[in-house]
C-alpha distance (Angstrom), angle and dihedral (degrees) to the residues before:
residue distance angle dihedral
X1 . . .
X2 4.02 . .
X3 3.50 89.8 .
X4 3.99 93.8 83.4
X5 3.85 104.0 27.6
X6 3.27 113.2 128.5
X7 3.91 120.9 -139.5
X8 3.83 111.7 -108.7
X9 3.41 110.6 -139.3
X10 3.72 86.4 -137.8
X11 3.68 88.6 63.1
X12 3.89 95.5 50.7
X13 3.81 102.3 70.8
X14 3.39 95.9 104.8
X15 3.94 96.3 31.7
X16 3.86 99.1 60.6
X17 3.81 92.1 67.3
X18 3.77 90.4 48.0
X19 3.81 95.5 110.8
X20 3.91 91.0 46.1
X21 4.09 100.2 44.9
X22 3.54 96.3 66.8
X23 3.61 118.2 98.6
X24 3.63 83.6 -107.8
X25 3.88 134.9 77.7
X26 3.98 112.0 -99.0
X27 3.91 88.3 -140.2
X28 4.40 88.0 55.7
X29 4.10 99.7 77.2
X30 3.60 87.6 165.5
X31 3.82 108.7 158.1
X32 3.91 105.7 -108.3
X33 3.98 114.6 -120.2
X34 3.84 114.7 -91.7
X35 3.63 112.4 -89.0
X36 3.83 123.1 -133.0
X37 3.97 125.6 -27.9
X38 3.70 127.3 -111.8
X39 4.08 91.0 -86.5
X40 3.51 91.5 64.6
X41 4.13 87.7 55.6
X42 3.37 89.5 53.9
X43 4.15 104.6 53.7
X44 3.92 92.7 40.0
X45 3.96 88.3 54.9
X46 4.00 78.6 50.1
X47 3.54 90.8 40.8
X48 4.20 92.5 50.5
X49 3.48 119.0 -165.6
X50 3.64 146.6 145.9
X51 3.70 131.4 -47.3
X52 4.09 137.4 177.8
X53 3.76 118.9 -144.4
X54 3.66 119.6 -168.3
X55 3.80 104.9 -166.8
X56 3.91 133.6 142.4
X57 3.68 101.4 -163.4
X58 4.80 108.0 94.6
X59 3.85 88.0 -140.6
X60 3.56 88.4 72.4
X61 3.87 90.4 60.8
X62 3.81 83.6 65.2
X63 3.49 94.8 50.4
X64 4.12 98.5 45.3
X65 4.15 76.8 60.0
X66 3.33 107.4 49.5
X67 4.03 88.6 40.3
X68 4.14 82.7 54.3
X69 3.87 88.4 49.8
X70 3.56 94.6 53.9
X71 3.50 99.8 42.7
X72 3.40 103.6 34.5
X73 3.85 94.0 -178.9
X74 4.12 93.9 62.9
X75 3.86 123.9 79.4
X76 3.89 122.6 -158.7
X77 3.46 116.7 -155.8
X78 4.05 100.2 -159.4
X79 3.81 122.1 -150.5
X80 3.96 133.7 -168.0
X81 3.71 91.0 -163.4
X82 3.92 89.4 178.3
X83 3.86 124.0 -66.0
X84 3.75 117.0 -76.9
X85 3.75 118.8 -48.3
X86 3.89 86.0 21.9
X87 4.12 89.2 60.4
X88 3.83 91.0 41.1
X89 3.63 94.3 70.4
X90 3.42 95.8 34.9
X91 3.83 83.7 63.8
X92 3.50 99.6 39.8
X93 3.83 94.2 57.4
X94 3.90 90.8 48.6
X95 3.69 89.3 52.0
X96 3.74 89.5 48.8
X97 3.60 86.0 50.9
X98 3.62 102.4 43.7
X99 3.55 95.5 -132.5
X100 3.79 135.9 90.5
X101 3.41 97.3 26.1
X102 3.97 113.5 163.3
X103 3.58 115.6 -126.4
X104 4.04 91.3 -136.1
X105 3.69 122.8 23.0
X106 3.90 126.0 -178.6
X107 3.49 115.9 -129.8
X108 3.68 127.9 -171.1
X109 4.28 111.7 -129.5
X110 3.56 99.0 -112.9
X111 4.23 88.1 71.1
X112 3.49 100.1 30.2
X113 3.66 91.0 99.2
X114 3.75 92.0 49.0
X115 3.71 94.4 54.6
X116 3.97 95.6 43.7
X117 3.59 90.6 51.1
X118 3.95 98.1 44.2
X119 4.40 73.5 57.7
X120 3.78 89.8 -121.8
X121 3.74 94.8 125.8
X122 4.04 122.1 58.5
X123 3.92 116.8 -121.2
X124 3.88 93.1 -115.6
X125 3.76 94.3 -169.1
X126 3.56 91.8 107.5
X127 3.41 95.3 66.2
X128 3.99 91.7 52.5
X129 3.25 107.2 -83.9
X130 3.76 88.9 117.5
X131 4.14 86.8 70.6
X132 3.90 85.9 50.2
X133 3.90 87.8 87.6
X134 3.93 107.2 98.6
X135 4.08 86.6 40.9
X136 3.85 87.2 76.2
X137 3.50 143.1 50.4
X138 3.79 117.1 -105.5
X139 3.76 104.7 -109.8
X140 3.78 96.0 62.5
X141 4.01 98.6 36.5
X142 3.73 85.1 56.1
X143 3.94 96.1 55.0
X144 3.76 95.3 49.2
X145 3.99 87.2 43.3
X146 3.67 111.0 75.3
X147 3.53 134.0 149.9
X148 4.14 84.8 5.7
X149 3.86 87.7 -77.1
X150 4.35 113.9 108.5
X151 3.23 113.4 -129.7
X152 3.67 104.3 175.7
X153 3.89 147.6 -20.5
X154 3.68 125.6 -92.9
X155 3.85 104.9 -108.8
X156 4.23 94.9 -174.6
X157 3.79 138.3 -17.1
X158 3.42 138.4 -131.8
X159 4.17 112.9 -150.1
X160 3.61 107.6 167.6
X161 3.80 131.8 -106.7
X162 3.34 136.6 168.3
X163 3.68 125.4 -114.6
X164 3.98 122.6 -159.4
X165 3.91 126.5 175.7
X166 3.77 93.5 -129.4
X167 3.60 88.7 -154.6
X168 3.47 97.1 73.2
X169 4.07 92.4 39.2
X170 3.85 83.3 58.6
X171 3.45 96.1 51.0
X172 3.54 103.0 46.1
X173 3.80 92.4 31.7
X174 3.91 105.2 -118.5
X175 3.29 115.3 153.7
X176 4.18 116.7 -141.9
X177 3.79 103.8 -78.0
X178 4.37 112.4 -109.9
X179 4.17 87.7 -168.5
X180 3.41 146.0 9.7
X181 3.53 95.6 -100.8
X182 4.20 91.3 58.6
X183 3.91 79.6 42.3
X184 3.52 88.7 66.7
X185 3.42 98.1 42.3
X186 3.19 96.3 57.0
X187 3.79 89.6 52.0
X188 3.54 83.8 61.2
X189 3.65 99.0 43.9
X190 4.08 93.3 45.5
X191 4.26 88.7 45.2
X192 3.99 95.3 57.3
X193 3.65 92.7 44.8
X194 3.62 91.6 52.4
X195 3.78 119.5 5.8
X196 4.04 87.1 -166.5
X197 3.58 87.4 62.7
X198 3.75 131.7 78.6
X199 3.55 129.4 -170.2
X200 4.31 93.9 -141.9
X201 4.00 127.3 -3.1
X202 4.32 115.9 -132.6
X203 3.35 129.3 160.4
X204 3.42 103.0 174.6
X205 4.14 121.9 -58.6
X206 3.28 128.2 178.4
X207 3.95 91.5 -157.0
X208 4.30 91.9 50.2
X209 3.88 85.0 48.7
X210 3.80 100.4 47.3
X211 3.63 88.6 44.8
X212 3.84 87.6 52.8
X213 3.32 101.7 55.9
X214 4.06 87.3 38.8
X215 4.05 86.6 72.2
X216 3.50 88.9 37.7
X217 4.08 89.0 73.2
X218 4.13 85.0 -111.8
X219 3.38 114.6 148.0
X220 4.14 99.5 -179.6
X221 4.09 94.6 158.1
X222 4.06 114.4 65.3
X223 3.75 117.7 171.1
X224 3.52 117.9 -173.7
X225 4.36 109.2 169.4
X226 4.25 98.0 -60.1
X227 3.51 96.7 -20.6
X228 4.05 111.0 93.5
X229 4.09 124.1 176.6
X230 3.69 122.6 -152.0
X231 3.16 111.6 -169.0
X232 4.14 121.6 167.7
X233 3.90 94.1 163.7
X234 4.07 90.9 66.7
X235 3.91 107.7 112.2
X236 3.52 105.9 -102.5
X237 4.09 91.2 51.5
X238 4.21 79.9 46.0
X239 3.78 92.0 53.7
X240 3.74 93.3 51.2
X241 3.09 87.2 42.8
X242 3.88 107.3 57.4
X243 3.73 87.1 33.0
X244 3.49 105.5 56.7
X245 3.75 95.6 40.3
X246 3.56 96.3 87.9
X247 3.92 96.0 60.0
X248 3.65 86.4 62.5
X249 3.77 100.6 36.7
X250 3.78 89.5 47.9
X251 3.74 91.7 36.0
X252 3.95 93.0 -123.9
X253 4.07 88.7 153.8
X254 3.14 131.7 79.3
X255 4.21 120.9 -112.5
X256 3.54 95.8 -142.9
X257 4.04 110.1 122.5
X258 3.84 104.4 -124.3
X259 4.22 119.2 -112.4
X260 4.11 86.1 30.8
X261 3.71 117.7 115.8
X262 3.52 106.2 -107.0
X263 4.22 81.1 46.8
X264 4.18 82.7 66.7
X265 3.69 85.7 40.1
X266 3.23 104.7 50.4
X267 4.02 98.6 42.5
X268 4.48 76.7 50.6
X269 3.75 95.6 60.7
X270 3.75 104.2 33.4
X271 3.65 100.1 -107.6
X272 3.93 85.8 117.6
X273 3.77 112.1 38.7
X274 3.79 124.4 173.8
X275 3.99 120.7 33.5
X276 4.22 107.3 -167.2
X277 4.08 89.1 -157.8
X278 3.97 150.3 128.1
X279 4.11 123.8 -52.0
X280 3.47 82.1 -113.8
X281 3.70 95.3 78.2
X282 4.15 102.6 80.8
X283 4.04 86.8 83.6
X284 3.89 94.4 48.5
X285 3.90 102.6 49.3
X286 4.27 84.7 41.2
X287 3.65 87.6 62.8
X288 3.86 110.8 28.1
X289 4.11 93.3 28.6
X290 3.62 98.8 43.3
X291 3.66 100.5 140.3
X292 3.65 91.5 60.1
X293 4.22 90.0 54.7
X294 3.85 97.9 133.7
X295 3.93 100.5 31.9
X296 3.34 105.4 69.9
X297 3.55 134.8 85.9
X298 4.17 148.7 -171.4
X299 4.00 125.0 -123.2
X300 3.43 133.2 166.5
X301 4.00 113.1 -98.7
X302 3.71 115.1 -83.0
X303 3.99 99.9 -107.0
X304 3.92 128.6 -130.5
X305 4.02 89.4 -116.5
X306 3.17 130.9 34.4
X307 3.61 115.7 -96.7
X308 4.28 94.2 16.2
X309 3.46 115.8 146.9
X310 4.18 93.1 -154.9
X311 3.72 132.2 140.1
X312 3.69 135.3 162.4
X313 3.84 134.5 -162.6
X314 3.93 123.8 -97.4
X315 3.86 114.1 -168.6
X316 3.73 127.5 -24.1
X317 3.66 129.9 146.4
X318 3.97 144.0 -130.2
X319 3.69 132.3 -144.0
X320 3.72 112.5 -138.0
X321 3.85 141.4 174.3
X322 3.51 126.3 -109.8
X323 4.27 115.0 -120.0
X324 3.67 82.5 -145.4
X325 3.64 98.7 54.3
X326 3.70 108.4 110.0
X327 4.28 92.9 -146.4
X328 3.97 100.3 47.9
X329 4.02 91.7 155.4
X330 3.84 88.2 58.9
X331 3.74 94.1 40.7
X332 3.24 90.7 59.6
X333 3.59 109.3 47.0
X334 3.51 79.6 47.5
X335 4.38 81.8 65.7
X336 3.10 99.5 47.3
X337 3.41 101.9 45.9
X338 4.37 84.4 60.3
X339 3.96 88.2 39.7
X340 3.82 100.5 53.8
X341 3.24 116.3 -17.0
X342 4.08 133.5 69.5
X343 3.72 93.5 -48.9
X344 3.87 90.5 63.2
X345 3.52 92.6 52.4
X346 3.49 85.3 53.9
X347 3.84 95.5 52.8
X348 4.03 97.6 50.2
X349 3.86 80.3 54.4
X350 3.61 84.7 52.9
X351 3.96 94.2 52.8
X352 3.96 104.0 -98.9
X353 3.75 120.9 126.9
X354 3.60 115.4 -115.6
X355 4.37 127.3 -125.9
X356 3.89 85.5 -156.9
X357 3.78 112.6 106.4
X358 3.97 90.8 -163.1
X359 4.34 77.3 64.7
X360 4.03 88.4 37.8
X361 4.07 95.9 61.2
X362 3.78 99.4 28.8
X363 3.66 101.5 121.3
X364 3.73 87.5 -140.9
X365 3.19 89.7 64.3
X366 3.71 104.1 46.1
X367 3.58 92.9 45.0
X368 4.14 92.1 62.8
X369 3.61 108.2 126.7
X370 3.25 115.6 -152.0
X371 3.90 123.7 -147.3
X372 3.61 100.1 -149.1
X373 3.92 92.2 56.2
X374 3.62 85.9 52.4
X375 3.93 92.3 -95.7
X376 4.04 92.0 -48.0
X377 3.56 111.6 159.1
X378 3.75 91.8 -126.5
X379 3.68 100.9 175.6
X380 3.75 92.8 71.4
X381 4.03 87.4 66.6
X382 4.19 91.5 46.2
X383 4.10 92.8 38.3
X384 3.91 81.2 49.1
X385 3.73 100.6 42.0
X386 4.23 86.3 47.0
X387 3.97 84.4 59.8
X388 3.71 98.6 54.5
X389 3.91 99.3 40.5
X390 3.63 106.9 140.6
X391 4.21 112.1 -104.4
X392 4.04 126.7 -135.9
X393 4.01 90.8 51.7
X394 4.03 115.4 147.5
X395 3.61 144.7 166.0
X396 3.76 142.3 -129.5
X397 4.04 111.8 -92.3
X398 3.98 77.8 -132.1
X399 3.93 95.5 42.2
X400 4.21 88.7 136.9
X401 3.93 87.1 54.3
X402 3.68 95.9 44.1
X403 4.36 97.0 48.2
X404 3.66 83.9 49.0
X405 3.58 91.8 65.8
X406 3.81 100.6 34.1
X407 3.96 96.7 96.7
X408 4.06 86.0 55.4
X409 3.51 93.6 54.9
X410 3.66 121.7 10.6
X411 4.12 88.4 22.5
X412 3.90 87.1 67.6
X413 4.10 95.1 81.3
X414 3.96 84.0 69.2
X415 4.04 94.3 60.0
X416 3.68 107.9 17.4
X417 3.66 138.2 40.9
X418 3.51 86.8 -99.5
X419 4.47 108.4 130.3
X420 3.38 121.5 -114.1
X421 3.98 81.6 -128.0
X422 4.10 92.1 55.1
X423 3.42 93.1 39.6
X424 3.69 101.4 53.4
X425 4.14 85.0 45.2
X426 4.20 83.9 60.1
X427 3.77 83.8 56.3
X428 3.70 93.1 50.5
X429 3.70 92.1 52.9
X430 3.63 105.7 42.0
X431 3.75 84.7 45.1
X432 3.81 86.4 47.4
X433 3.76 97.8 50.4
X434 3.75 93.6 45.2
X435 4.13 90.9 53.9
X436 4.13 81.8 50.7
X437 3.35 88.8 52.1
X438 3.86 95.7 47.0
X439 3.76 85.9 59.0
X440 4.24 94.4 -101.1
X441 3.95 116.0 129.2
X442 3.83 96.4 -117.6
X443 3.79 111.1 -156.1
C-alpha cells in the first residue's frame, strides 16, 4: 500500500536536509568507489554473522528465513521501520546520529537517487551487481543506477495496467478505453448514467501524475552532474495535462482518498470502477475489494495516440546496503539472494510482482490465472506492459522533498480553481527553489 502514500510534510523534517547531512556536499554527486569484489561475498557468507533489515514489504519475512536456512551461521534481525516516508526519516536521523544504522534498507525508486547521493548507500557494483543488468527489466535497473554507480537491486516493479470491474462496463455499456481521450469519455458516459458512480477516484498524487506523464513520453526531470531541469511545460507533462483536466473540472473522479475504507468499499460495490495503476495491485483489491472477486478485470493502459504501444512504471522498490553498515559483503549477498535468487522465488509465491525478465517470460508465470479476474491470466498484460515502458525516465536528486510538497502546489487543481497547468508549474518552482537551495543549478 506504499505505493500511493503521500509524504506528510510533518514527516519530512528530517528528510529535506538528507542531501546536505551527509558528510558530503549535496552539490558533489560524485559516484562513490565500488565497494568490495565478489571474493569478499563469498568469505563473509563463510564467515556468517549478523545483519539488520529495515523493510516494510511481509515477503521479506520469507526471505530473512530462507536466507537463515541456508546459511545457518547468519542472523537477520528484520525491521518494519514504518512504510516509506515514515522509514526515510527514521533512517536519516540514525545516519545523522551515527548509530542504528540498518545494514539493508528498502528504498522505493523515486528516492534512491537522493539517498545515493547524500552517500548513505554503498555502490555495490563491486561485488557484482554491475553484471546484474540483463536479470532485470529496464525501468527498475535504471532507478537504482545513477551516476553509473549501483546502489541497490530492484526488489519488484510496478508497470502500469488498467483495471476495470467489467460488471459495471457491461451494465452501462463502456467499452475498455484504447486512449485517454475514450478514457474520458467514458468517465463522462459512466457519470450521467449514474452520478454515484465514477469511472477512477484521484485526489491529487504525485506518484499517479508522474507516472502519467511517464507514458506520456514526458521527461520533466533531467540530471546531468549538478545541473537538474524541471521542466512541466514539455509535451508529454502538457498532454496529461490538458487531458486530464476535464475529470477534475467536470468532477468525473471520485474524492475518495485512496487506501481509506470507503476507497476498498467503493472499488467493492462498483461505485468506483477502473483503477489505471501498478502490477502490484491484484493482492490489494483481493483483500480490501473482496466482494467484487470475479468482476474485475486487467487491460493494458489506454495510450495517448491511438495505436501507441507505451507504458511507464508506478511504484516499485529496491533493496540497498547501507555505506555505514560495518558487514557490506554480507549485506549484500543478503540482496541478492531476495533480488534474484531463492528469496525472489519466494516473494512471487508471496504475491509481489517480479523486475526479473527470466520471471517476466516464464510461461509459468504468464499462464497464472487468477481467480479474482475471473481466471484471467493477468501477468501476460503486466509482463507485457514491463516490456514497453518508455526509456530516458529520471527523478529529482530531491524527489522525497519535492512529493512532500506536491499537494501544496500541484494538489491545489483538486480543491480550488487552480489549473492542472498552473498547478503543476507551482510544483516546478517550489521544487526548483528547494534544488537552489540544496546547492544544485536548477534550470
Amino acid at each position: 500500500m506504499s505505493r500511493f502514500l503521500k509524504v506528510a510534510a510533518a514527516a519530512t523534517a528530517a528528510i529535506l536536509t538528507l542531501a546536505a547531512c551527509s558528510d558530503d556536499s549535496s552539490s558533489d554527486i560524485t559516484t562513490p568507489p565500488a565497494t568490495g569484489s565478489e571474493a569478499d561475498v563469498t568469505a563473509a557468507l563463510q564467515k556468517g554473522g549478523n545483519l539488520t533489515v529495515w523493510a516494510w514489504d511481509s515477503t521479506v519475512k520469507d526471505v530473512a528465513a530462507g536466507f537463515e536456512k541456508k546459511y545457518p551461521n547468519v542472523k537477520i534481525n528484520l525491521v518494519n521501520a514504518g512504510t516509506g516516508d515514515k522509514q526515510y526519516t527514521a533512517l536519516q536521523n540514525a545516519i545523522a546520529a551515527g548509530s542504528g544504522v540498518p545494514d539493508v534498507a528498502q528504498i522505493e525508486y523515486y528516492a534512491v537517487l537522493q539517498f545515493a547521493i547524500a552517500k548513505s548507500l554503498a555502490n555495490i557494483s563491486g561485488y557484482g551487481a554491475s553484471g546484474l543488468k540483463s536479470s532485470f527489466t529496464p525501468g527498475p535497473w535504471n532507478a537504482v543506477t545513477p551516476n553509473g554507480g549501483v546502489f541497490g537491486l530492484p526488489l519488484d516493479s510496478g508497470p502500469m495496467a488498467l483495471f476495470y470491474n467489467k460488471e459495471v462496463f457491461d451494465r452501462y455499456g463502456i467499452a475498455v478505453p484504447a486512449t485517454w481521450t475514450e478514457y474520458v469519455e467514458a468517465a463522462r458516459k459512466l457519470h450521467k448514467a449514474n452520478p454515484k458512480a465514477y469511472l477512477t477516484a484521484d485526489t491529487g498524487d504525485a506518484g499517479f501524475t508522474t507516472s502519467m506523464i511517464w507514458q506520456a513520453g514526458g521527461k520533466p526531470y533531467q540530471v546531468q552532474d549538478t545541473t537538474v531541469r524541471i521542466d512541466f511545460a514539455d509535451p508529454g507533462a502538457t498532454e496529461f495535462a490538458t487531458v486530464w483536466q476535464p475529470m477534475i473540472s467536470e468532477k468525473l473522479v471520485a474524492p475518495i482518498p485512496p487506501w481509506t475504507d470507503q476507497w476498498f468499499k467503493a472499488l467493492g460495490d462498483g461505485t468506483i470502477a477502473s483503477l489505471p495503476t501498478g502490477a502490484w495491485m491484484p493482492g490489494n483489491l483481493a483483500s480490501g475489494a473482496a466482494a467484487a472477486s470475479g468482476k474485475w478485470r486487467v487491460a493494458p493502459m489506454p495510450q495517448w495516440e491511438a495505436g501507441g504501444q507505451a507504458s511507464a512504471e508506478n511504484g516499485g522498490s529496491s533493496l540497498g546496503v547501507l555505506d555505514k553498515s560495518a558487514n557490506k559483503a554480507l549485506a549484500y549477498a543478503f540482496v541478492k539472494y531476495a533480488s534474484v535468487d531463492e528469496g525472489k522465488d519466494l516473494r512471487i509465491k508471496g504475491g509481489a510482482f517480479p523486475s526479473t525478465t527470466a520471471d517476466l517470460q516464464s510461461p509459468a508465470f504468464l499462464n497464472t490465472p487468477f481467480p479474482y479476474f475471473a481466471g484471467q491470466k493477468a501477468n501476460e498484460i503486466f509482463a507485457k506492459s514491463a516490456r514497453q515502458v518508455v526509456p530516458g525516465w529520471s527523478y529529482l536528486p530531491f524527489q522525497v522533498y519535492a512529493n512532500s510538497v506536491f499537494n501544496d502546489t500541484a494538489g491545489k487543481a483538486y480543491v480550488s480553481s487552480t489549473t492542472l497547468a498552473d498547478g503543476l508549474k507551482a510544483w516546478q518552482e517550489k521544487s526548483a527553489k528547494y534544488g537552489t537551495e540544496q546547492g544544485f543549478t536548477v534550470k
